[in-house]
C-alpha positions in Angstrom: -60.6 -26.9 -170.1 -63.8 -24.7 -169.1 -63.6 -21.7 -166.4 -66.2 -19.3 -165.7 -65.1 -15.9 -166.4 -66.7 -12.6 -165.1 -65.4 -9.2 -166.1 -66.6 -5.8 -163.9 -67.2 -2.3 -164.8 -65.8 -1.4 -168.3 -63.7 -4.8 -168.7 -67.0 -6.2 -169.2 -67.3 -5.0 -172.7 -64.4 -7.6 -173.2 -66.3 -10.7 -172.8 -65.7 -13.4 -175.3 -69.7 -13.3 -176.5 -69.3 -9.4 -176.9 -72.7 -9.0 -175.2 -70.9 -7.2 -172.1 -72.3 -6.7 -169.1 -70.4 -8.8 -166.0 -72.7 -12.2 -165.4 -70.5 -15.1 -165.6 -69.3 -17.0 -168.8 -67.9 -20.0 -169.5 -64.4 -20.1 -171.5 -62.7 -22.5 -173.2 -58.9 -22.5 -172.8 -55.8 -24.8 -173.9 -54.4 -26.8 -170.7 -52.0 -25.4 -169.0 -53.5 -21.6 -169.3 -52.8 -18.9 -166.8 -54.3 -15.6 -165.6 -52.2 -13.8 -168.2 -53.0 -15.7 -170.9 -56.7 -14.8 -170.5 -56.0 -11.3 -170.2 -54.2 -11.7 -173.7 -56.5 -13.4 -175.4 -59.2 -11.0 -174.7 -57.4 -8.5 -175.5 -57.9 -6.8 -171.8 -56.0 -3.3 -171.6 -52.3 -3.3 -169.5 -53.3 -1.3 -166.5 -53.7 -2.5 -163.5 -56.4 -5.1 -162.4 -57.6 -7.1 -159.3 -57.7 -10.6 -160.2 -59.7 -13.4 -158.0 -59.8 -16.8 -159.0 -62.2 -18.8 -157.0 -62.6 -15.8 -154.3 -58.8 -15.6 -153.5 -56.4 -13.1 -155.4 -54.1 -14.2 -157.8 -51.6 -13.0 -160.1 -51.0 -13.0 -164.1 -48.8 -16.1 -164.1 -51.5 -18.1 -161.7 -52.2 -21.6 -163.6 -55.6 -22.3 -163.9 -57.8 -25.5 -163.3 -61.0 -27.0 -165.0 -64.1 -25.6 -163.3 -62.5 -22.4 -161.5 -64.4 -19.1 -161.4 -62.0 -16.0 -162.6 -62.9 -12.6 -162.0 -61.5 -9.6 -163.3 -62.2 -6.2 -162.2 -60.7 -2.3 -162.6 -58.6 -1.0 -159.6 -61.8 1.0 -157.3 -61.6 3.9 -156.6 -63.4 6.7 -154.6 -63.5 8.7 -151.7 
């Protein structure tokens, strides 16, 4: 199946096409793939992350579906 995958601030040097930067990509995955299972296979740091998939957050185990946009980004921070 095909999602679109967009990484934000310094995740974005983990995109599949190692060009970086945080325009959406499209990603092959096996059936049946979750949140977590993209995280592993790009090899994304364990520390936290805010996870969106198509505009609603979701969580590591979250199955995904053909055509659904997945977005990745670094806790913010600031003050």
């Amino acid at each position: 199946m095909r999602v679109d995958l967009a990484l934000f601030a310094h995740l974005s040097g983990f995109q599949p096409d190692g060009r970086g930067g945080r325009s959406s990509r499209p990603l092959e995955l096996e059936e049946g793939a979750t949140v977590g299972d993209v995280a592993s296979l790009l090899g994304l740091p364990d520390e936290p992350r805010i996870v969106l998939l198509n505009g609603r957050h979701a969580e590591d185990s979250t199955a995904l579906s053909e055509g659904d946009r997945l977005a990745i980004f670094p806790p913010v921070a600031g003050g």
